[in-house]
DSSP file (Angstrom, degrees, kcal/mol; ACC not computed):
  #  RESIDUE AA STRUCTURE BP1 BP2  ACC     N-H-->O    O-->H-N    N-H-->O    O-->H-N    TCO  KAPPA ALPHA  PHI   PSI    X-CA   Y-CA   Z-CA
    1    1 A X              0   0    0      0, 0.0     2,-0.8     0, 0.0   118,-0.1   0.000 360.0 360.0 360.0 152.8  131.1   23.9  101.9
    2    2 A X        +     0   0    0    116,-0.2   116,-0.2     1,-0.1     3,-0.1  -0.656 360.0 176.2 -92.2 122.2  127.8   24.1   99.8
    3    3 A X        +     0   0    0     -2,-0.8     2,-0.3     1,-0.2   101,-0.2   0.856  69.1  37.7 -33.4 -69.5  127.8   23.8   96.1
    4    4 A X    >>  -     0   0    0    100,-0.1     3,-3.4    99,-0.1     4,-0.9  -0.982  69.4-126.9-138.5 162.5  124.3   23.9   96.0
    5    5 A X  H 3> S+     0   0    0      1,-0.4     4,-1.5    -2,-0.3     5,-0.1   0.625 121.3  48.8 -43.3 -36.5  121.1   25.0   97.1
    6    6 A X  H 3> S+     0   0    0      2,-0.2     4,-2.4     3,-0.2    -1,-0.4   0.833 102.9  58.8 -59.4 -47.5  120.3   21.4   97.5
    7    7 A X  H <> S+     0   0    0     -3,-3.4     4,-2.0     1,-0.1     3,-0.4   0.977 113.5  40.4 -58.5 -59.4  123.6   20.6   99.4
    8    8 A X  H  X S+     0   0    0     -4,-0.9     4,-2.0     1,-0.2     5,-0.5   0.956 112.9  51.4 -52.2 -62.6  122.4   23.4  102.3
    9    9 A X  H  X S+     0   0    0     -4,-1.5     4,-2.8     1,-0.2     5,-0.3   0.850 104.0  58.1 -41.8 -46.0  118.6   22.5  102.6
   10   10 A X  H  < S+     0   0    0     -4,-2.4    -1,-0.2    -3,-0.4     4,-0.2   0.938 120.4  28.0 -49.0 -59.0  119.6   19.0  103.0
   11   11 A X  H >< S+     0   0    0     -4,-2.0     3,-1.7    -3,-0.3     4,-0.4   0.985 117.5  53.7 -50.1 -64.4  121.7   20.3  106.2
   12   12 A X  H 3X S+     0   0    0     -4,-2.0     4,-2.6     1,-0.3     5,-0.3   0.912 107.9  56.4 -60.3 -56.6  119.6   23.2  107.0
   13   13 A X  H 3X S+     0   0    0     -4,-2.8     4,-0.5    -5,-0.5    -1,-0.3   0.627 118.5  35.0 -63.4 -20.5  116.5   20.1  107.0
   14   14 A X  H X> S+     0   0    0     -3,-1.7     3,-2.7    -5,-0.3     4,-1.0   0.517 113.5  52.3-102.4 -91.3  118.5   18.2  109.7
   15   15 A X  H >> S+     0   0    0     -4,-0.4     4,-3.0     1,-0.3     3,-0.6   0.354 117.3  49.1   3.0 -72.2  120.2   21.0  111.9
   16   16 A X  H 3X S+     0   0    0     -4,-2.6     4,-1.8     1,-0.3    -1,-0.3   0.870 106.2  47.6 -79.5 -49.9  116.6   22.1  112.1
   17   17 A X  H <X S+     0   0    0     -3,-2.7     4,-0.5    -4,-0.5    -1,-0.3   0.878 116.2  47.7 -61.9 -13.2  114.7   18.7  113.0
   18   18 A X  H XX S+     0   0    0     -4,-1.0     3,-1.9    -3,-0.6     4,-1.6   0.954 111.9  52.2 -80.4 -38.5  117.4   18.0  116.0
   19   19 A X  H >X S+     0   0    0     -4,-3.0     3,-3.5     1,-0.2     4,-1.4   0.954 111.9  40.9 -60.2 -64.2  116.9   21.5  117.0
   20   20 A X  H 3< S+     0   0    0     -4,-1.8     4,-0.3     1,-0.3    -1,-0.2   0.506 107.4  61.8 -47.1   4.2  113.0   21.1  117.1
   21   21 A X  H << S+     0   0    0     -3,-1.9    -1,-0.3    -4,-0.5    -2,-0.2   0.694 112.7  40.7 -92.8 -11.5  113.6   17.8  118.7
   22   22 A X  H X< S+     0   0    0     -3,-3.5     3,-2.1    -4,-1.6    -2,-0.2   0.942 111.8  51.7 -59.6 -66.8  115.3   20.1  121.5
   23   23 A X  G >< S+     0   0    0     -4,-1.4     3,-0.8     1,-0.2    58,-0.3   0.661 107.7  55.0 -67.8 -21.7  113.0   22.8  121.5
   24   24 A X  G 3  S+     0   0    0     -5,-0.3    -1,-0.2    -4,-0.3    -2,-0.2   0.435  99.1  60.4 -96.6  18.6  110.2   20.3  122.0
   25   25 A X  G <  S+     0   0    0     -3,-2.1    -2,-0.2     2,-0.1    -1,-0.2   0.379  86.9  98.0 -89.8  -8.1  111.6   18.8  124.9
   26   26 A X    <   -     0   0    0     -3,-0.8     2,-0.2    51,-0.2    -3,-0.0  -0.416  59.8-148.8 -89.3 161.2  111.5   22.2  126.8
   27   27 A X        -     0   0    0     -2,-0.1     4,-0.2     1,-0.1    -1,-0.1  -0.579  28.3-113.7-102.1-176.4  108.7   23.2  129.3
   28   28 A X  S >  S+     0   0    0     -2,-0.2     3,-1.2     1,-0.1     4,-0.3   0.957 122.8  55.8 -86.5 -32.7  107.3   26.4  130.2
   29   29 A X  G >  S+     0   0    0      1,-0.2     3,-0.6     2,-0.2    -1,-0.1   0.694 102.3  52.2  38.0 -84.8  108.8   25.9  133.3
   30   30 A X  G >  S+     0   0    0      1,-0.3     3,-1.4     2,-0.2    12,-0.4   0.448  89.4  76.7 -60.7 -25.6  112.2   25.4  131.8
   31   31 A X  G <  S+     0   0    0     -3,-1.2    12,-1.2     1,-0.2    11,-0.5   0.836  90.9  65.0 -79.9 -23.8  112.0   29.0  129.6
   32   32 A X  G <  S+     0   0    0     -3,-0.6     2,-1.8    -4,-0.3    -1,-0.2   0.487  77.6 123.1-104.1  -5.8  112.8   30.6  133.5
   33   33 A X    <   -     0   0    0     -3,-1.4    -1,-0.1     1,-0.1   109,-0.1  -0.352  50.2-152.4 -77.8  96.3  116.5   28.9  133.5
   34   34 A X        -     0   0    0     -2,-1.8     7,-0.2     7,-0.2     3,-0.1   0.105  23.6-157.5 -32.1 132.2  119.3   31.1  134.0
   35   35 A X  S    S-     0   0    0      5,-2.2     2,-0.2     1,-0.4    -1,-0.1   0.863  97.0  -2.7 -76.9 -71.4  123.2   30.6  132.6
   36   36 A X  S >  S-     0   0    0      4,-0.3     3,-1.7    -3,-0.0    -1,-0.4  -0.573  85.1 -93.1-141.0 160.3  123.6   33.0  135.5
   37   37 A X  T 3  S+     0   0    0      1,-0.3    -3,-0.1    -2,-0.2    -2,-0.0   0.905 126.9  26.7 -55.6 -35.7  121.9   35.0  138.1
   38   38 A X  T 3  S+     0   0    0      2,-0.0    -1,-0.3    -4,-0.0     2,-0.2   0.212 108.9 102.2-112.9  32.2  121.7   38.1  135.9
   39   39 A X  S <  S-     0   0    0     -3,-1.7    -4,-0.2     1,-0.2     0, 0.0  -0.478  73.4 -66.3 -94.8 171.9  121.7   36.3  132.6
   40   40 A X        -     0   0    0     -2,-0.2    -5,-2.2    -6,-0.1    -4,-0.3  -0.233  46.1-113.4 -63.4 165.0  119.4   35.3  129.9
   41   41 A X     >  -     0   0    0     -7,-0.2     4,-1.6    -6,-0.1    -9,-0.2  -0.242  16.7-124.5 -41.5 137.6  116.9   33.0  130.1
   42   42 A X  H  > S+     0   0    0    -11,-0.5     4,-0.8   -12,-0.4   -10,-0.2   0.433 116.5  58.5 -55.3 -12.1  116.8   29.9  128.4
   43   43 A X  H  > S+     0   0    0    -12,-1.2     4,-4.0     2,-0.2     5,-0.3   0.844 106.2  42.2 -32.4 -81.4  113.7   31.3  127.1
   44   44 A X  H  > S+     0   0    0    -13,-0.3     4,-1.9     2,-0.2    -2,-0.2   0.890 109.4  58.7 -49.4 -39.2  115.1   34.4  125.6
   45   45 A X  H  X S+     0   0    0     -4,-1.6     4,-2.0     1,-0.2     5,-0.4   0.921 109.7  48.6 -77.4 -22.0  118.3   32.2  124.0
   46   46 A X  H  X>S+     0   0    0     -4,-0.8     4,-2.9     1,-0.2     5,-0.5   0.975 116.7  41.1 -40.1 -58.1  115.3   30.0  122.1
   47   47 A X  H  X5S+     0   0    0     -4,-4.0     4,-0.7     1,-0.2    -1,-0.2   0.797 109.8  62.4 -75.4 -13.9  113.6   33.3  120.9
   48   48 A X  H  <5S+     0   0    0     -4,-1.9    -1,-0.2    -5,-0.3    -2,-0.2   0.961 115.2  25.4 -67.9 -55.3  117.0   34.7  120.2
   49   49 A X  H >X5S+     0   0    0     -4,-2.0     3,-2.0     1,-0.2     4,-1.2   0.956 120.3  62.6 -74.2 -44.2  118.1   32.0  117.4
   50   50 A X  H ><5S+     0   0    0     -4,-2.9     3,-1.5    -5,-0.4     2,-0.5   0.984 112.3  27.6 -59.9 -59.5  114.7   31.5  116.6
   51   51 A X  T 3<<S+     0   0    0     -4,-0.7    -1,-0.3    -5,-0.5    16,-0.2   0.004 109.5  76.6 -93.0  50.1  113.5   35.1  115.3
   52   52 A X  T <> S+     0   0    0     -3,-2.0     4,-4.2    -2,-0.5     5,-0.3   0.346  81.3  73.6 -61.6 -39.3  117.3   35.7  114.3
   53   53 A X  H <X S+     0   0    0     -3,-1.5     4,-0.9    -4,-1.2    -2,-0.1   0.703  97.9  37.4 -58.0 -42.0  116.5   33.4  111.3
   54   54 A X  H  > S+     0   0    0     -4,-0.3     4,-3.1    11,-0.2     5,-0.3   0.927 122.1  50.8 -74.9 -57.3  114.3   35.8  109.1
   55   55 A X  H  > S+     0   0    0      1,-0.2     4,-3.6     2,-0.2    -2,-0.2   0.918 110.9  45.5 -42.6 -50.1  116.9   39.1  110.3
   56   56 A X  H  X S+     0   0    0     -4,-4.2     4,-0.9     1,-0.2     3,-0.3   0.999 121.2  36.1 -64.5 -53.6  120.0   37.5  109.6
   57   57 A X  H  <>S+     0   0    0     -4,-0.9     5,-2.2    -5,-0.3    -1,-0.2   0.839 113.6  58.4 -64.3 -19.5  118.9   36.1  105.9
   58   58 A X  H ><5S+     0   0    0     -4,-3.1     3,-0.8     1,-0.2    -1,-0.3   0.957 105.8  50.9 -78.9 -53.6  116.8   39.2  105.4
   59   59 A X  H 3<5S+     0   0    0     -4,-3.6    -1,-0.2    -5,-0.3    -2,-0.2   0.730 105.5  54.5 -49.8 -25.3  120.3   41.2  105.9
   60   60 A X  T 3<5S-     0   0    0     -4,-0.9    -1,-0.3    -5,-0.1    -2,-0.1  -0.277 132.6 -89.5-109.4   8.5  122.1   39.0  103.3
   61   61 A X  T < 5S+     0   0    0     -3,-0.8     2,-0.3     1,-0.1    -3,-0.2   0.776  86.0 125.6  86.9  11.1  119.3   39.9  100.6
   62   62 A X      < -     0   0    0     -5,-2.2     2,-0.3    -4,-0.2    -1,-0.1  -0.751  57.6-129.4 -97.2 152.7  116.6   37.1  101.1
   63   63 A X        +     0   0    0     -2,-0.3     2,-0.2    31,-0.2    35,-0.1  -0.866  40.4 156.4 -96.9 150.0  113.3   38.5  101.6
   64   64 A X        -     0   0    0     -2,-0.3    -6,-0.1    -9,-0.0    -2,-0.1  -0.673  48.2 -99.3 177.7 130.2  111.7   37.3  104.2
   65   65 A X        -     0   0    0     -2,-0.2   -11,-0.2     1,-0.1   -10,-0.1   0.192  48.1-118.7 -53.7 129.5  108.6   38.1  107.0
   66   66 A X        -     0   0    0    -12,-0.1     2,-0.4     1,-0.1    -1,-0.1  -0.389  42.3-102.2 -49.5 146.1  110.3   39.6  110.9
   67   67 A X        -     0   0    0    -16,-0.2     3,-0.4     1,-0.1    -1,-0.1  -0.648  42.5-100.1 -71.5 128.6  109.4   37.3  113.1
   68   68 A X  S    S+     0   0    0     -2,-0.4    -1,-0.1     1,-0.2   -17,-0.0  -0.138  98.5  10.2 -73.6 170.4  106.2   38.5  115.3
   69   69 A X  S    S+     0   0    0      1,-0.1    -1,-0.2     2,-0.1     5,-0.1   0.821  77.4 173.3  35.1  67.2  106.9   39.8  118.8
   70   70 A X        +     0   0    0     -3,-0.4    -1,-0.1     1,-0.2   -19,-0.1   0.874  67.3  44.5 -66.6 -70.3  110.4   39.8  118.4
   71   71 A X  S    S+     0   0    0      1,-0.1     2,-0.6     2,-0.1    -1,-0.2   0.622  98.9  80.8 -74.9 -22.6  111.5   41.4  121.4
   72   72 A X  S    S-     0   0    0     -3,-0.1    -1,-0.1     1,-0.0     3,-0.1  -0.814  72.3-136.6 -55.4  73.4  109.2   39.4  123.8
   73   73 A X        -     0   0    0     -2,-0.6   -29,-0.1     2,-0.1    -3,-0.1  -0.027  30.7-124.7 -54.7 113.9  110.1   35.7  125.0
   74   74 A X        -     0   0    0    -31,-0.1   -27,-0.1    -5,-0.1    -1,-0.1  -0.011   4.0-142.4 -32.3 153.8  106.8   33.7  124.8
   75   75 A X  S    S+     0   0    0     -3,-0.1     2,-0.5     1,-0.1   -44,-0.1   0.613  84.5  83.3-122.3  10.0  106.2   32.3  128.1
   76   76 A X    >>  -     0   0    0      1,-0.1     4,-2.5   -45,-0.0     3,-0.6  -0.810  60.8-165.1 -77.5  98.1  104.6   28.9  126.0
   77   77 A X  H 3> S+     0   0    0     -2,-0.5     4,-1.0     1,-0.2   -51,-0.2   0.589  95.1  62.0 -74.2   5.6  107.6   26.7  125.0
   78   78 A X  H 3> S+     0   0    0      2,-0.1     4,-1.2     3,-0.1    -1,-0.2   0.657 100.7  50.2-109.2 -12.7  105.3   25.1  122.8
   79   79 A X  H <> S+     0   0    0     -3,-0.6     4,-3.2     3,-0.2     5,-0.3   0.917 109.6  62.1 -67.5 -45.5  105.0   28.8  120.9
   80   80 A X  H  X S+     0   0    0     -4,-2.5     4,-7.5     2,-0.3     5,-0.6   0.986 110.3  32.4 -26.8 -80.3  108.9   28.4  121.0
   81   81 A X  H  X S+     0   0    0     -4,-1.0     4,-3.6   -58,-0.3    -1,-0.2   0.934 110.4  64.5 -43.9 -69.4  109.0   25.7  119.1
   82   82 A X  H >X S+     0   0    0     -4,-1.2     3,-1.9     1,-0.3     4,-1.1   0.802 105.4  44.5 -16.3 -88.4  106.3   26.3  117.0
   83   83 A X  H 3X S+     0   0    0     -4,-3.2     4,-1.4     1,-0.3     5,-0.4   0.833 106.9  54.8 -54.8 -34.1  107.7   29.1  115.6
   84   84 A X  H >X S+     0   0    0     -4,-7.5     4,-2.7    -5,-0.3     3,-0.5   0.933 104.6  61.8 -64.1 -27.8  111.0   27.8  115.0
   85   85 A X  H <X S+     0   0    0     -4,-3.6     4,-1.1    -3,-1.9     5,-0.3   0.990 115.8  31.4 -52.7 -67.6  108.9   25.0  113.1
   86   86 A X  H 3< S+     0   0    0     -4,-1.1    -1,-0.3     1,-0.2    -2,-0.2   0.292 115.2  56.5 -98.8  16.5  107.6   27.6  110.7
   87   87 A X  H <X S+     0   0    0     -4,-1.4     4,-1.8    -3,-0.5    -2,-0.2   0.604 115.9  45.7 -87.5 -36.8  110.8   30.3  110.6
   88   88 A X  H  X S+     0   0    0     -4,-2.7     4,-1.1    -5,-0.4    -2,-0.2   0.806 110.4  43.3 -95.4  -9.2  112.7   27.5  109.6
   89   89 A X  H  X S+     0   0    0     -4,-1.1     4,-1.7    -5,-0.5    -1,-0.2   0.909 113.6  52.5 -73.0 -43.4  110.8   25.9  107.3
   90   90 A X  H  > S+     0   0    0     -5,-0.3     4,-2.5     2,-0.2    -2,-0.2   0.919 107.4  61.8 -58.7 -33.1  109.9   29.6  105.5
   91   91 A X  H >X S+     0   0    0     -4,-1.8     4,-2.1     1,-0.2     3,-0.6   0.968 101.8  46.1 -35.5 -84.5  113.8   29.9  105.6
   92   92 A X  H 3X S+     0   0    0     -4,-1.1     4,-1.2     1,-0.3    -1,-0.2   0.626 118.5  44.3 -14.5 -48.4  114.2   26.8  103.3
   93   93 A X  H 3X S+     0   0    0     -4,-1.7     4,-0.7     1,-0.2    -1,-0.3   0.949 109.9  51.4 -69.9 -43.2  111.6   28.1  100.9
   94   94 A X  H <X>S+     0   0    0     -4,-2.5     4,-1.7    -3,-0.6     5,-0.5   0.669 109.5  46.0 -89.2 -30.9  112.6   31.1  100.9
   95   95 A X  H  <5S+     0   0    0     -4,-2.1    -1,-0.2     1,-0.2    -2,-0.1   0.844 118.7  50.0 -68.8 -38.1  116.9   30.2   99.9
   96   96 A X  H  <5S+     0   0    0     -4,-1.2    -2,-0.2    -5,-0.2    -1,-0.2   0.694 114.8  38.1 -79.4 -15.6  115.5   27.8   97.2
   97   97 A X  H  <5S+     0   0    0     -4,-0.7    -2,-0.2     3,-0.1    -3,-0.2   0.823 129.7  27.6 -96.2 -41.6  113.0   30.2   95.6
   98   98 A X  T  <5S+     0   0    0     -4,-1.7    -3,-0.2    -5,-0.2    -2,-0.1   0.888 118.6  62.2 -88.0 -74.9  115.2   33.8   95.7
   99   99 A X      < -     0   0    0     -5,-0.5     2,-0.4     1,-0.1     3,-0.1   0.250  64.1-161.8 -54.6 161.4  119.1   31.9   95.6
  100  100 A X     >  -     0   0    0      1,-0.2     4,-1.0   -95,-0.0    -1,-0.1  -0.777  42.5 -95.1-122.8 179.7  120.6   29.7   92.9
  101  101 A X  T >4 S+     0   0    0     -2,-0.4     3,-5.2     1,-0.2    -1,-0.2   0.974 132.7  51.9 -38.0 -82.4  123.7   27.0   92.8
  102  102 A X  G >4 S+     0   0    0      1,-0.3     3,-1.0     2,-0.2    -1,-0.2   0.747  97.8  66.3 -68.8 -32.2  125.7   30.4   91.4
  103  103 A X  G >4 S+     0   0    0      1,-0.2     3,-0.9     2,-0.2    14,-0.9   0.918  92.1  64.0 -34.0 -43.1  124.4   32.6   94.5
  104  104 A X  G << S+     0   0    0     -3,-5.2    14,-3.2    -4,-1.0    15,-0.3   0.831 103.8  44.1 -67.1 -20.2  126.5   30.4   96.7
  105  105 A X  G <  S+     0   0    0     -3,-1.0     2,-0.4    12,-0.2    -1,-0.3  -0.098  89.8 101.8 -99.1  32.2  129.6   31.6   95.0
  106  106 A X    <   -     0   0    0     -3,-0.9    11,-2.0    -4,-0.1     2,-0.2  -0.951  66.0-140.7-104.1 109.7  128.7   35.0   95.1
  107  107 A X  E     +A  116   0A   0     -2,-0.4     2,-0.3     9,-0.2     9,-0.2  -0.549  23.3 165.3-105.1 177.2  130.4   37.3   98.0
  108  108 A X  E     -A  115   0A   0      7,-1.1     7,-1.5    -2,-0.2     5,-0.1  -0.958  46.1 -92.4-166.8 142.4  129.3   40.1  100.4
  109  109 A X  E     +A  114   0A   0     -2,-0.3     2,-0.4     5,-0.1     5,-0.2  -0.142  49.7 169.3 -68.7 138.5  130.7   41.7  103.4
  110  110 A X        -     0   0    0      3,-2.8    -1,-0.1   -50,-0.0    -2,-0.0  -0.846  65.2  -6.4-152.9 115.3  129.3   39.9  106.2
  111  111 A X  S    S-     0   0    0     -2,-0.4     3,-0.1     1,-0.2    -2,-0.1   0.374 127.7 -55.6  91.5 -13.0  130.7   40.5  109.8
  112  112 A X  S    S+     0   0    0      1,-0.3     2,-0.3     0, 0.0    -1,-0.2   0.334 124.3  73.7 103.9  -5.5  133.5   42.7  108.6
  113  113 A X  S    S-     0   0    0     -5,-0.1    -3,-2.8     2,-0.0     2,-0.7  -0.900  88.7 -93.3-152.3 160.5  135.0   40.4  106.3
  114  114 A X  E     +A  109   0A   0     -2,-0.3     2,-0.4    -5,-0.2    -5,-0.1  -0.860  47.4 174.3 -99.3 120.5  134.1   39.0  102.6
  115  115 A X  E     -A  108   0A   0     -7,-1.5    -7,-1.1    -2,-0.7     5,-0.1  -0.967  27.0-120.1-138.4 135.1  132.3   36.0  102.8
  116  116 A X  E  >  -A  107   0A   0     -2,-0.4     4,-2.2    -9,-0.2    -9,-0.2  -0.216  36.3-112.9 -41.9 149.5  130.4   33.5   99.8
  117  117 A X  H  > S+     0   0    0    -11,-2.0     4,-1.8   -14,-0.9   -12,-0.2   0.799 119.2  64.0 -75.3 -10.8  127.3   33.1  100.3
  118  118 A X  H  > S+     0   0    0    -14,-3.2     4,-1.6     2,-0.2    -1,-0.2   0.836 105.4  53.0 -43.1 -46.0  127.6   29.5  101.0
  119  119 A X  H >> S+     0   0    0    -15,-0.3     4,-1.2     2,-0.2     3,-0.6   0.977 109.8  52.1 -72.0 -49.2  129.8   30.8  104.4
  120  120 A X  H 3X S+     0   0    0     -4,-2.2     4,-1.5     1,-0.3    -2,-0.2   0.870 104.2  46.9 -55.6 -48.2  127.2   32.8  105.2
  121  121 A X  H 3X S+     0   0    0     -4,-1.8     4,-0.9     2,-0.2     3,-0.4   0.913 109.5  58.2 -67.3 -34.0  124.5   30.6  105.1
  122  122 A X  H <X S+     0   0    0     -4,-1.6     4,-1.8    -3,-0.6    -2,-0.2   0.666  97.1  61.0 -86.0   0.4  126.5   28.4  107.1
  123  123 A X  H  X S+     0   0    0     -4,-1.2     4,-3.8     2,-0.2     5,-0.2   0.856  98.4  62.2 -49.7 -45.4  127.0   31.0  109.8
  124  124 A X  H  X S+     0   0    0     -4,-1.5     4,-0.8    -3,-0.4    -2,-0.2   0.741 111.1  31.8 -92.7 -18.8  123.4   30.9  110.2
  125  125 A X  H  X S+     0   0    0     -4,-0.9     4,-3.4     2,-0.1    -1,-0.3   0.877 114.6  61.4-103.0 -24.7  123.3   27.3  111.2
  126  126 A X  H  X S+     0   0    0     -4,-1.8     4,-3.3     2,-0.2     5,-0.3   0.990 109.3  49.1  -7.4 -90.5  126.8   27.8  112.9
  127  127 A X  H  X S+     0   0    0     -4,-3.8     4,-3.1     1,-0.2     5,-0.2   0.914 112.2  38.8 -15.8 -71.3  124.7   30.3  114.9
  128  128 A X  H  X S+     0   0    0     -4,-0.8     4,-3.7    -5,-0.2    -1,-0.2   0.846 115.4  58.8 -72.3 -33.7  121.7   28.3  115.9
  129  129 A X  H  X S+     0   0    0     -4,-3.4     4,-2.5    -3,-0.3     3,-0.3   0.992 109.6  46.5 -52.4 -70.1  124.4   25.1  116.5
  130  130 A X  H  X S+     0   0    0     -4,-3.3     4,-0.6     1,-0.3    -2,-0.2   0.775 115.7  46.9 -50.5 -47.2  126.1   27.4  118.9
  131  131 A X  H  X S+     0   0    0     -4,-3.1     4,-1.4    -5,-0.3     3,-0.4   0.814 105.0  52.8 -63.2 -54.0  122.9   28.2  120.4
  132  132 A X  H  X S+     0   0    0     -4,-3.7     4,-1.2    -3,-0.3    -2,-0.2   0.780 102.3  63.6 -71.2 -10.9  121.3   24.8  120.8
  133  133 A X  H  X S+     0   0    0     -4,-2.5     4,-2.1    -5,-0.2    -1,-0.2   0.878 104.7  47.8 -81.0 -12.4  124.4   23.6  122.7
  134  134 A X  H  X S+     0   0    0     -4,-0.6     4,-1.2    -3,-0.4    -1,-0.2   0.674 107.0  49.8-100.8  -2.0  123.8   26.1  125.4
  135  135 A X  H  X S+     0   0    0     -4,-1.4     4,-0.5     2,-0.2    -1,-0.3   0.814 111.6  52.3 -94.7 -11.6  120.0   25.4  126.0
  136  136 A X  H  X S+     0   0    0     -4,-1.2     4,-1.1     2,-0.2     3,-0.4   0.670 112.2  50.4 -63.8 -46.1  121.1   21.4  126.2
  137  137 A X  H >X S+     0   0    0     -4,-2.1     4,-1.8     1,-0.2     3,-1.2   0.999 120.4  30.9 -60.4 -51.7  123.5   22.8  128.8
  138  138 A X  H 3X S+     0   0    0     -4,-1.2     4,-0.7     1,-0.3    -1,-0.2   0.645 108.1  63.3 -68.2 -12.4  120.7   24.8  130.7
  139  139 A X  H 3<>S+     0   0    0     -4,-0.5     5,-2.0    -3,-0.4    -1,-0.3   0.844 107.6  54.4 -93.5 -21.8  117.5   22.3  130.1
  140  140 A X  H X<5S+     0   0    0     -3,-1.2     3,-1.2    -4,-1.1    -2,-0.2   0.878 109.6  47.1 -26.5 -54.6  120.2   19.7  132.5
  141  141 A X  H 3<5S+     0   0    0     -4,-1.8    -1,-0.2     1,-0.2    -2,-0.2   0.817 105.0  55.0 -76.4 -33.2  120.2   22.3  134.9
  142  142 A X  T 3<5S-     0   0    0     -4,-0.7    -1,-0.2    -3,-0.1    -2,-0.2   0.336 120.9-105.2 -98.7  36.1  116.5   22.8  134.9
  143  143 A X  T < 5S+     0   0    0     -3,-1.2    -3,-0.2     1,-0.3    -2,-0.1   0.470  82.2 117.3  93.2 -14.9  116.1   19.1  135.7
  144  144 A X      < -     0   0    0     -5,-2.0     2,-0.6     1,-0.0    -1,-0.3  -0.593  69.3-113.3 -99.2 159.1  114.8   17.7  132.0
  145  145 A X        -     0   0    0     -2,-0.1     2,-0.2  -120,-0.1    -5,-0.0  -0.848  35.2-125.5 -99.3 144.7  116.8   15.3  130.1
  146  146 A X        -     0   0    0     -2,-0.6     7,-0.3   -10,-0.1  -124,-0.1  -0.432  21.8-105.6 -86.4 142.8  118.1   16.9  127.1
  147  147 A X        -     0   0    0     -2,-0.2     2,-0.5  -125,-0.1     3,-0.1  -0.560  43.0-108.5 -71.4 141.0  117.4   15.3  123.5
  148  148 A X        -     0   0    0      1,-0.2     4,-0.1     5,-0.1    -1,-0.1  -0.925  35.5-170.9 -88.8 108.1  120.9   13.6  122.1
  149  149 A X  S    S-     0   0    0     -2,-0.5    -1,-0.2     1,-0.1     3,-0.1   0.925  78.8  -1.3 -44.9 -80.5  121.7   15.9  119.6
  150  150 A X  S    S-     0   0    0      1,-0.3     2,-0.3    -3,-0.1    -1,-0.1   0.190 138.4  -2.8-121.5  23.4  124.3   13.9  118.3
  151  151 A X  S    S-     0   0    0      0, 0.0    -1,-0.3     0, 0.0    -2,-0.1  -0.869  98.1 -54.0 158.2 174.2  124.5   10.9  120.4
  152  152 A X        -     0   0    0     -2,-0.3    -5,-0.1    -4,-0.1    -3,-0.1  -0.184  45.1-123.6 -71.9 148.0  122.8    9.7  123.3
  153  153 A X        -     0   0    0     -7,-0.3    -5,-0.1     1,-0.1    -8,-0.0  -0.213  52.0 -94.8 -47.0-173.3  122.3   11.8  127.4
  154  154 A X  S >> S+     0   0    0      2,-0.2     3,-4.1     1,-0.1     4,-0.8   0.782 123.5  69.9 -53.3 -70.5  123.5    9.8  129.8
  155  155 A X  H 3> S+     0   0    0      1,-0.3     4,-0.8     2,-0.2    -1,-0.1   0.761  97.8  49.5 -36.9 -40.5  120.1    8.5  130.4
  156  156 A X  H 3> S+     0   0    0      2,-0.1     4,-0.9     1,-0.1    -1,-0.3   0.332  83.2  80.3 -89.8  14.7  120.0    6.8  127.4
  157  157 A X  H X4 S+     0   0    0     -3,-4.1     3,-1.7     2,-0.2     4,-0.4   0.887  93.9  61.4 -86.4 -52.3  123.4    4.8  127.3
  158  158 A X  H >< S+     0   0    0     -4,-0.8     3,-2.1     1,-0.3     4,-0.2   0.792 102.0  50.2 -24.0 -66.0  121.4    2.2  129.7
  159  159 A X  H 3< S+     0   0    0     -4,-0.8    -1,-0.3     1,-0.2    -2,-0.2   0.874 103.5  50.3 -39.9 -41.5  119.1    1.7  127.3
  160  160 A X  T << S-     0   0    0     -3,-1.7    -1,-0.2    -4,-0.9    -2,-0.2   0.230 123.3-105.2 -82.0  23.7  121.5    0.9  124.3
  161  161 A X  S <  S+     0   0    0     -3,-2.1     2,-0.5    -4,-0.4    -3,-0.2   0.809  75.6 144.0  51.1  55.7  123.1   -1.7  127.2
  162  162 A X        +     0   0    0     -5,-0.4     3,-0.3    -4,-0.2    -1,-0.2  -0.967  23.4 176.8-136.7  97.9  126.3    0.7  127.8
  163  163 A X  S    S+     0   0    0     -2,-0.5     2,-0.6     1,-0.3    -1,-0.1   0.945  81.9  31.9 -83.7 -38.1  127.2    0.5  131.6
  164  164 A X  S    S-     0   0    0     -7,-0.1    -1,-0.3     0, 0.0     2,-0.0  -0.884  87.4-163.4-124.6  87.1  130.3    2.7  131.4
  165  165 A X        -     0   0    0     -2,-0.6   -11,-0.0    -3,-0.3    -8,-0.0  -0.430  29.8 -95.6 -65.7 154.8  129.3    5.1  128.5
  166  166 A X              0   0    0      1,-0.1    -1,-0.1    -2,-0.0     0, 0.0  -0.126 360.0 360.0 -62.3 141.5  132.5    7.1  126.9
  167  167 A X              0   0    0      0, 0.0    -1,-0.1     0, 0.0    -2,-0.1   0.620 360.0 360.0 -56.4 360.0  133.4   10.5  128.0
């Protein structure tokens, strides 16, 4: 759990470059891929997490701008990203400027339940975790190789000389 404001940014500052190494792997193309015939978009679940980021912290007491066009998926994956580039950065600013160290041990109902704000803020990358594993399922499906999140695709054990990569 975070201590301090330092410990989360330092996380929040990775989570967020693997996701934008995700989100700049997508096409526009790619925004049109279904989990299911009547299900979101891979499109929509990017815009979801992405302009979630100001709502959720903004509920939780941070100030911080809505995200424009909210309700609209971009039909530019390179807006996608883009914006997650600068909600998550404003994020960052915005926990270090308003919260302190003593914020994080500070609680508030959040979900139903009393949580620090340290749990809460780690909801929020929780979230967006949860979220980036299912566009890596669905950018597979729409044909792209998917960025290794946290270790290499398939594609890439060749390279690192790995004939039989682990399961």
């Amino acid at each position: 759990m975070y201590v301090t404001i330092s410990d989360f940014i330092n996380e929040w500052n990775r989570e967020a470059m693997l996701t934008q190494k995700v989100l700049d792997g997508l096409t526009d193309d790619s925004l049109q891929q279904q989990v299911y015939p009547e299900g979101r978009t891979l499109g929509r679940i990017a815009w979801h997490f992405t302009t979630n980021i100001p709502d959720y912290l903004s509920h939780f007491g941070l100030k911080m701008e809505k995200a424009e066009n909210e309700e609209n998926v971009p039909a530019s994956a390179k807006d996608i990203a883009n914006t997650f580039k600068k909600l998550s950065e404003e994020a960052a600013l915005a926990i270090k400027q308003q919260w302190t160290d003593d914020s994080l041990s500070q609680t508030q109902k959040a979900f139903g339940r009393e949580e620090t704000n340290a749990q809460i803020l780690m909801g929020l990358i929780k979230h967006i975790v949860h979220h980036r594993g299912q566009l890596t399922i669905l950018i597979r499906q729409a044909g792209l190789k998917p960025f290794g999140v946290y270790g290499p695709p398939k594609e890439d054990w060749a390279n690192l000389g790995v004939t039989n990569p682990p399961l």
